[in-house]
C-alpha positions as CSV (number, residue, x, y, z in Angstrom):
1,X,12.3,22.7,-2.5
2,X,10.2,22.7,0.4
3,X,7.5,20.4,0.3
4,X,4.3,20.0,3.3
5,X,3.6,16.5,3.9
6,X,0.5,15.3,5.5
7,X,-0.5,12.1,6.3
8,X,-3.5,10.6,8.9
9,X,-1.8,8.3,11.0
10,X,-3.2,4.7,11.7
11,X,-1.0,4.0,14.4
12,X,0.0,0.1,12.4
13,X,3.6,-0.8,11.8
14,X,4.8,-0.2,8.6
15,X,2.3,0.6,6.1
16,X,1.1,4.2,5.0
17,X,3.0,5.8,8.4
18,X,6.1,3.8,7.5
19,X,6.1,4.6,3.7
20,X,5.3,8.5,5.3
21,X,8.1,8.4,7.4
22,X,10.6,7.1,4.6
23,X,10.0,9.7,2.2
24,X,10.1,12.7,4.8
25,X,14.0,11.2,6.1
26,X,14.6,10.4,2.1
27,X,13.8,14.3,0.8
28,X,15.7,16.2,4.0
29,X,19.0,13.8,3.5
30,X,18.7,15.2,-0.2
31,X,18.7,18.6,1.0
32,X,14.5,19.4,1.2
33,X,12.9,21.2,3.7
34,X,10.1,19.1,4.6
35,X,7.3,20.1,6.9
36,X,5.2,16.8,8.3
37,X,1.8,17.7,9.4
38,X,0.2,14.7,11.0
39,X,-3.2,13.7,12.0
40,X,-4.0,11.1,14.7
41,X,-7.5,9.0,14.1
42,X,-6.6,8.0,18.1
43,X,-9.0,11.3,18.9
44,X,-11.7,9.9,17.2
45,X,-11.5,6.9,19.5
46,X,-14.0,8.6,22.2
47,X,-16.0,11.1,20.5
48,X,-19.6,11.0,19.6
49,X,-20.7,9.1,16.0
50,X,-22.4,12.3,14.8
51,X,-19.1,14.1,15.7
52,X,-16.9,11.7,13.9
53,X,-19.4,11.7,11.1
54,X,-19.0,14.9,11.0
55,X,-15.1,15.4,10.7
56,X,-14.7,13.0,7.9
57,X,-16.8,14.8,5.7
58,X,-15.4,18.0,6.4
59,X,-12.8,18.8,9.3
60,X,-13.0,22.6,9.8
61,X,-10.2,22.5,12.7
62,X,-8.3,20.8,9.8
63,X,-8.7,23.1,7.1
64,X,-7.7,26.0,9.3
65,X,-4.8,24.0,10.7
66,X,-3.5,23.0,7.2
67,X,-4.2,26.8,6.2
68,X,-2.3,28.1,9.0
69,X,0.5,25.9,7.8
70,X,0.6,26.8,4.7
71,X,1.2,30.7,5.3
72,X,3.8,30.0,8.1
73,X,5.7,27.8,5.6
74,X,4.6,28.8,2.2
75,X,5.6,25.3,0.6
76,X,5.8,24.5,-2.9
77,X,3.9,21.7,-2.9
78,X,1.4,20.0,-0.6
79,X,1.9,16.1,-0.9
80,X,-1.1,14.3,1.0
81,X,-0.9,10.4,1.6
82,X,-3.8,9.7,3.8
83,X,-7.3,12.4,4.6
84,X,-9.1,9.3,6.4
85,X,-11.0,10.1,8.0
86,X,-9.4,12.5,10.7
87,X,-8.3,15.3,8.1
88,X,-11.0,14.7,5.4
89,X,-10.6,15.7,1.9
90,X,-11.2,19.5,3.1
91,X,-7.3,20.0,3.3
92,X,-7.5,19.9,-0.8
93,X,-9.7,23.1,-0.8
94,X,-7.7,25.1,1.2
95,X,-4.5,24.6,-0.7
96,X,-6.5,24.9,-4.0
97,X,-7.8,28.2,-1.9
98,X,-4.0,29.4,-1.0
99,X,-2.6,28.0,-4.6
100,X,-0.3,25.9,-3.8
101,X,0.0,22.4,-6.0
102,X,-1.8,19.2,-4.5
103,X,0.3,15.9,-5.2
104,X,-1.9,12.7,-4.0
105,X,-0.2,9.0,-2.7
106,X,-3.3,6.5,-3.7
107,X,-2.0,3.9,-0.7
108,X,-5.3,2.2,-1.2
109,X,-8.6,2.1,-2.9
110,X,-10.5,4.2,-0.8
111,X,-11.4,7.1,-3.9
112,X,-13.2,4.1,-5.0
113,X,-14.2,1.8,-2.4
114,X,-15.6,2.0,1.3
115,X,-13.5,-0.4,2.4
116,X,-10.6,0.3,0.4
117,X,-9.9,-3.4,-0.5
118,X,-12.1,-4.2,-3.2
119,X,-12.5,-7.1,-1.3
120,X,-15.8,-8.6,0.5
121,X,-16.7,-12.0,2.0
122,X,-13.8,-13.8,0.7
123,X,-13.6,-12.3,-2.6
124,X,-12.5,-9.7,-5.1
125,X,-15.0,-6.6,-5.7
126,X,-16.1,-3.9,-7.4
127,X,-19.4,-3.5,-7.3
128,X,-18.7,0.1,-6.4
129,X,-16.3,0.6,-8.8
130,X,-17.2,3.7,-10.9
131,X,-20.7,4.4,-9.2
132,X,-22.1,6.2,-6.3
133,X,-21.1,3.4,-3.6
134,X,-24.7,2.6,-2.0
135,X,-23.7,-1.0,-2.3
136,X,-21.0,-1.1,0.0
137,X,-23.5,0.6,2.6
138,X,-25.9,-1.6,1.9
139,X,-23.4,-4.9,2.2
140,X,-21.8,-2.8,5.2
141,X,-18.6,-2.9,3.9
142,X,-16.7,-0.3,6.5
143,X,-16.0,-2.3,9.8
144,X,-19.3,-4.3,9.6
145,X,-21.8,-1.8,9.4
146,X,-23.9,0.0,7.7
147,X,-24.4,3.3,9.4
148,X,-20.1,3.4,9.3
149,X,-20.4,2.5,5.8
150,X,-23.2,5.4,4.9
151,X,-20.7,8.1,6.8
152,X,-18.0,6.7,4.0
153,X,-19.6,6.7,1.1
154,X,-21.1,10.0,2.2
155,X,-17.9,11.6,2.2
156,X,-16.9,9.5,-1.4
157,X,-20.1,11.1,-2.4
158,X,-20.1,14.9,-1.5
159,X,-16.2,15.2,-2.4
160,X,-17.3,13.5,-5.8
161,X,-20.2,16.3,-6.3
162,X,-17.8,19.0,-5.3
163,X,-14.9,18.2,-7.6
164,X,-12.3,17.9,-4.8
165,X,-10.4,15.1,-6.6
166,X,-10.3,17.3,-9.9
167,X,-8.2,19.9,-7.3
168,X,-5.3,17.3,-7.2
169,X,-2.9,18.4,-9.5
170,X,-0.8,14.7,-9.5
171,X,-2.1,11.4,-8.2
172,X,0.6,8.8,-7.6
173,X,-0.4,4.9,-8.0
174,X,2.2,2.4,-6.5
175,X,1.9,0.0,-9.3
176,X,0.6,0.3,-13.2
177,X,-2.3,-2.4,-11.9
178,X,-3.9,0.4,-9.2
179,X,-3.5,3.2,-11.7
180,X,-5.6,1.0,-14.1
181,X,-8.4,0.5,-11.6
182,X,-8.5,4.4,-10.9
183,X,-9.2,5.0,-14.7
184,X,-11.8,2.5,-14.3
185,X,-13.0,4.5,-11.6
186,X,-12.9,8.0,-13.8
187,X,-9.8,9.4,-12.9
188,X,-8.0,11.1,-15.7
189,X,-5.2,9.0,-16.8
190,X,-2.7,12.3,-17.3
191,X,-2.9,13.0,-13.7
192,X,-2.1,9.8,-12.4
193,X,1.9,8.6,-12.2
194,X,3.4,5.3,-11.4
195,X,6.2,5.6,-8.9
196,X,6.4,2.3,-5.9
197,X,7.2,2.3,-2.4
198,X,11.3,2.0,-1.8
199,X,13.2,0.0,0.7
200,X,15.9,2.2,2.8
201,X,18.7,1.6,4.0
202,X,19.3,-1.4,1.8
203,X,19.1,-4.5,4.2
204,X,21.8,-6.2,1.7
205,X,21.6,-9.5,0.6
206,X,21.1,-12.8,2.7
207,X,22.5,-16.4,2.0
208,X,18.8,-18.1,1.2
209,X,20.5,-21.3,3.6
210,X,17.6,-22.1,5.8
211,X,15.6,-24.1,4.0
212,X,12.2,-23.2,4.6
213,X,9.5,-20.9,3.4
214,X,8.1,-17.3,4.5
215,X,5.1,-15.7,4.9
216,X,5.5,-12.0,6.1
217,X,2.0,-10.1,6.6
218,X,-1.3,-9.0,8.8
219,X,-3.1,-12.3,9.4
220,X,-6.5,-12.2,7.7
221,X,-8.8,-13.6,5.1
222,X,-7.7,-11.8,2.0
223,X,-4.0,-11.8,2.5
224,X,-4.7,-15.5,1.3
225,X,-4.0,-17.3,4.6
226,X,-6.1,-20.1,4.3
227,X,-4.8,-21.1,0.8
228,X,-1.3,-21.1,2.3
229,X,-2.0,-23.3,4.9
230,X,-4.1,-26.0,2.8
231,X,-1.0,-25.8,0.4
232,X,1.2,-26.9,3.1
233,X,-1.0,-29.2,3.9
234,X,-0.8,-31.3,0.4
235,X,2.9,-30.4,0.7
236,X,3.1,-32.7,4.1
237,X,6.3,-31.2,5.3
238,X,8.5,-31.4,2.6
239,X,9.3,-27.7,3.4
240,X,8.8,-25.9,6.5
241,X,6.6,-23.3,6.5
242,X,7.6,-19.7,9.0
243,X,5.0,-17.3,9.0
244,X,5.5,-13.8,10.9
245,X,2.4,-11.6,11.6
246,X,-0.4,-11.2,13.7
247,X,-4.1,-10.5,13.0
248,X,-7.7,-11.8,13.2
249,X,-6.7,-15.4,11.7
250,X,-3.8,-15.7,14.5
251,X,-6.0,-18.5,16.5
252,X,-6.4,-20.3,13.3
253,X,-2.2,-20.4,12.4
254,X,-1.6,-21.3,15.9
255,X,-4.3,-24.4,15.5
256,X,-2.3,-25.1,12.2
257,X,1.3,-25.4,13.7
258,X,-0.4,-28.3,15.6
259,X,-1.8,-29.8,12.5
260,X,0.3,-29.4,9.7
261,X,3.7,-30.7,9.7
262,X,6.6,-28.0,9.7
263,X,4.0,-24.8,9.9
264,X,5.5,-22.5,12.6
265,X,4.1,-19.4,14.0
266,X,6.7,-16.5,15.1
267,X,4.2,-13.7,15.8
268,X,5.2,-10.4,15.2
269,X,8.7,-9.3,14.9
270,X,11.2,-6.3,14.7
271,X,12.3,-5.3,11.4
272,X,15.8,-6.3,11.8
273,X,14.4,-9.9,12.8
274,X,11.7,-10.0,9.8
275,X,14.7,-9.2,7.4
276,X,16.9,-12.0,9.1
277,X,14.6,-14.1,8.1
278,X,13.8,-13.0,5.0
279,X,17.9,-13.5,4.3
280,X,18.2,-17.0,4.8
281,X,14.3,-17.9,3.3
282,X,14.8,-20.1,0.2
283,X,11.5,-18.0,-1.0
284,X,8.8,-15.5,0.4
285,X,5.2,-16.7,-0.2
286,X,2.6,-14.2,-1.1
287,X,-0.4,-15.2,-1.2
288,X,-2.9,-12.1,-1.4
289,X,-6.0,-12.7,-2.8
290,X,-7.4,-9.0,-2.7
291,X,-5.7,-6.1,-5.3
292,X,-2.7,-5.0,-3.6
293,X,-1.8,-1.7,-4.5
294,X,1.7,-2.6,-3.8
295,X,3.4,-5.3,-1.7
296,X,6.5,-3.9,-0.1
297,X,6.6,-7.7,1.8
298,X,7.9,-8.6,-2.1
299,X,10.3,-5.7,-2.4
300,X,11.9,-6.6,0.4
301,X,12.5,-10.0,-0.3
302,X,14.1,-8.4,-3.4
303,X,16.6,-6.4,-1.4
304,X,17.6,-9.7,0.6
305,X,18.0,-11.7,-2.8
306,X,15.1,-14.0,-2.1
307,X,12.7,-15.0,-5.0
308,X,8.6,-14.5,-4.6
309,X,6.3,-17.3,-4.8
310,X,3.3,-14.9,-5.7
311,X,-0.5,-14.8,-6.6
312,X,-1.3,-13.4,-9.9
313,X,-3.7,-11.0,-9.0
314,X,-3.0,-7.3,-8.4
315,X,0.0,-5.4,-7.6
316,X,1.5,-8.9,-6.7
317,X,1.2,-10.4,-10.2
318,X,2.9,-7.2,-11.3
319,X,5.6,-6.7,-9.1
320,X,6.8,-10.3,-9.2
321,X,7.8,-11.3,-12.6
322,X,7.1,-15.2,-13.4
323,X,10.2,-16.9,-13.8
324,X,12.8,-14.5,-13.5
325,X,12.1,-13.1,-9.8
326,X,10.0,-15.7,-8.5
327,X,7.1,-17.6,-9.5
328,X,3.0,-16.8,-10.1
329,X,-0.1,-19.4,-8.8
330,X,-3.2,-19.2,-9.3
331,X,-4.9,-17.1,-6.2
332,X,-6.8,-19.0,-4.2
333,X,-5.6,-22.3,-6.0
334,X,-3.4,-24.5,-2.6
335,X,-3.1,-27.1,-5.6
336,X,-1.2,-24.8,-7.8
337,X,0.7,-22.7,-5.1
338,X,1.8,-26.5,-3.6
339,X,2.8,-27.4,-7.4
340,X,4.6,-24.4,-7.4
341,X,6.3,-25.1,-4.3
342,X,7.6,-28.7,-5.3
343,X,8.7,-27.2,-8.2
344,X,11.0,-24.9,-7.0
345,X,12.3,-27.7,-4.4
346,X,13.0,-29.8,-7.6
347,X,15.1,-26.6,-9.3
348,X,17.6,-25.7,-7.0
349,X,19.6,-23.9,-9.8
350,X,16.7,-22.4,-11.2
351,X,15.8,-21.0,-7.4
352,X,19.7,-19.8,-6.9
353,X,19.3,-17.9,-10.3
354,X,16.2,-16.1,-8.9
355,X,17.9,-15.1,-6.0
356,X,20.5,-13.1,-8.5
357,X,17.2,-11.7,-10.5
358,X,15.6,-10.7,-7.2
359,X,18.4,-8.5,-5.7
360,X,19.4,-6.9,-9.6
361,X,15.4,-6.1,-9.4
362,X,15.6,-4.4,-6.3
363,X,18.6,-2.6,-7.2
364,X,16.9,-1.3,-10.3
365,X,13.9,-0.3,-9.1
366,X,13.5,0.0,-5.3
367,X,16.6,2.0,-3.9
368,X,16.1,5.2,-2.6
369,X,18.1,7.0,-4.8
370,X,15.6,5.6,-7.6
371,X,12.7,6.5,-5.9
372,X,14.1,9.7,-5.0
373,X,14.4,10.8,-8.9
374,X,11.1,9.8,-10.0
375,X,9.8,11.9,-7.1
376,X,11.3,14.9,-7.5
377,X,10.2,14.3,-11.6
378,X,6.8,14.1,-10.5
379,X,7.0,17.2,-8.0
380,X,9.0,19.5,-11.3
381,X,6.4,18.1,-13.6
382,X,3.1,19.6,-11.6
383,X,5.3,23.0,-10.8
384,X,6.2,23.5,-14.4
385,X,2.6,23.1,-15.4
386,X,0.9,25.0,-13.0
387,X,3.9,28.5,-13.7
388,X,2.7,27.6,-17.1
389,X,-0.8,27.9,-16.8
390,X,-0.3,30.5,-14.7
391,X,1.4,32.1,-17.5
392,X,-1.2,31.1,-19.5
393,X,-3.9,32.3,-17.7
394,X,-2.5,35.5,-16.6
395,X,-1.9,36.7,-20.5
396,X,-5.5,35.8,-21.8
């Protein structure tokens, strides 16, 4: 099969561009040809706002790019995880335009939302959710500001109006929770399929020996960082706490490894390191208090064997099952998260077996080799049906 890839690159660790990266090794080691075909949102650094405004609405250099592409390589399907905002949603019209299939990653909630998060001054929302998003201009939900946020919803707004998303042929949700919100949002449910992130290679399994906690993440208000630390905070160093990341909150961790006992801040750290860690964690606290469309942070855990302490809201809730691979809290709640702390301290067995749950999970669900089937069902499924409706179409 040979499959075009394209993806906007945010220039993060991990994330979209790691998950983009990871499927384009995964489908050439399995024999695919795969053509990448990257965008950078560095240009857009130091060009002119009307410019920029311009491109994410509708990238002309783009469509001819991705059209150029297209006849040099003639690929059976074009699989797009990221438009934003460097390629814009006009790469859907020109492979609608040269017929070839559109298959859609949904890495966030940007169909939807103008930040993507569904999540504004401390708190889950959706006042956009199914509507034409004049709200989240108003509330200036895109880096602050409103005129940003009117360029968004502008371009949520034309592509609605011009029926660019009904050109996707397969949309693919990470978890059952995000393809639930895109129904919400109108999207047909038969277009949408469930298939999550993958961890590769397999770390392997870690001991679980060091006695503390983990927190693995960007360091900001809805990935739950100040419930963690008020947790440990009731908890008074009866576990120590390790939390790898970096991000806006970073001044307010560092105060907190001064305040609380056993907090301790390692920054950021290499993969390899992270993992290490991860290993010899008695259990990975997630704490997200937004709707994850995922949470690889937990599925790595899983592929080290170490249980998730996780917030029951989103992706999280879904991914970690209560009681078998780790525990659920309240999000938001530090009293229930530091209950369910000293409860798995006070269950050692209970916390061993979970470590045995979490690695058969990953094993189950996560490898590459199970990822790589329910992709290539995915990519068969939208082929047969569009040679059938061909078919169809061609004998009426």
């Amino acid at each position: 099969m040979r499959i075009l890839k394209l993806h906007t690159h945010y220039q993060q660790p991990g994330g979209e561009d790691g998950v983009f990266g990871a499927e384009v090794a995964l489908l050439r080691d399995k024999g695919h040809t795969v053509v990448p075909l990257t965008f950078h949102n560095k240009q857009l650094e130091d060009v002119p706002l009307l410019w920029r405004a311009a491109v994410t609405l509708w990238n002309r250099e783009a469509y001819a790019r991705v059209r150029e592409a297209i006849r040099l390589h003639r690929p059976d399907t074009l699989h797009v995880h990221n438009t934003f905002p460097l390629a814009s949603p006009a790469v859907i019209h020109v492979a609608k335009a040269e017929r070839v299939p559109v298959v859609m990653t949904l890495h966030n909630y940007r169909l939807l939302c103008v930040n993507a998060l569904f999540f504004r001054r401390g708190r889950v929302c959706e006042d956009c959710l199914g509507r034409i998003p004049w709200r989240g201009v108003l509330h200036g939900c895109y880096r602050d500001s409103r005129p940003a946020s009117a360029v968004v919803a502008a371009m949520l707004s034309l592509h609605r109006a011009l029926g660019t998303w009904n050109m996707v042929d397969r949309f693919i949700a990470l978890t059952e929770f995000a393809r639930q919100k895109f129904i919400e949002g109108g999207f047909p449910p038969e277009k949408i399929s469930v298939k999550p992130n993958f961890v590769h290679p397999d770390p392997g399994p870690g001991e679980g020996r060091g006695g503390y906690a983990l927190f693995v993440g960007r360091l900001s208000p809805e990935k739950g960082l100040g419930t963690l630390l008020m947790a440990w905070e009731r908890l008074g160093g009866k576990v120590p706490l390790r939390i790898v990341g970096d991000g806006p909150l970073a001044p307010e961790v560092q105060e907190a490894q001064k305040q609380i006992p056993g907090v301790e801040w390692l920054g950021r750290k290499a993969p390899e390191e992270v993992y290490a860690l991860m290993g010899e964690a008695a259990f990975l606290v997630f704490p997200s208090e937004w709707y994850e469309t995922f949470g690889r942070v937990a599925i790595e855990a899983f592929a080290k064997g170490t249980p998730v302490l996780a917030a029951h809201i989103g992706a999280v809730g879904e991914v970690t099952e209560d009681g078998r691979t780790g525990l659920h809290f309240r999000p938001g709640d530090p009293e229930d998260l530091a209950a369910k702390v000293e409860w798995l301290l006070a269950h050692p067995n209970e916390l061993a077996r979970m470590r045995k749950e979490a690695r058969a999970e990953y094993e189950a669900k996560y490898t590459a080799e199970q990822n790589y089937a329910q992709l290539m069902a995915i990519y068969h499924e939208v082929l047969s049906k569009r040679r059938y409706d061909g078919k169809r179409h061609g004998g009426a």
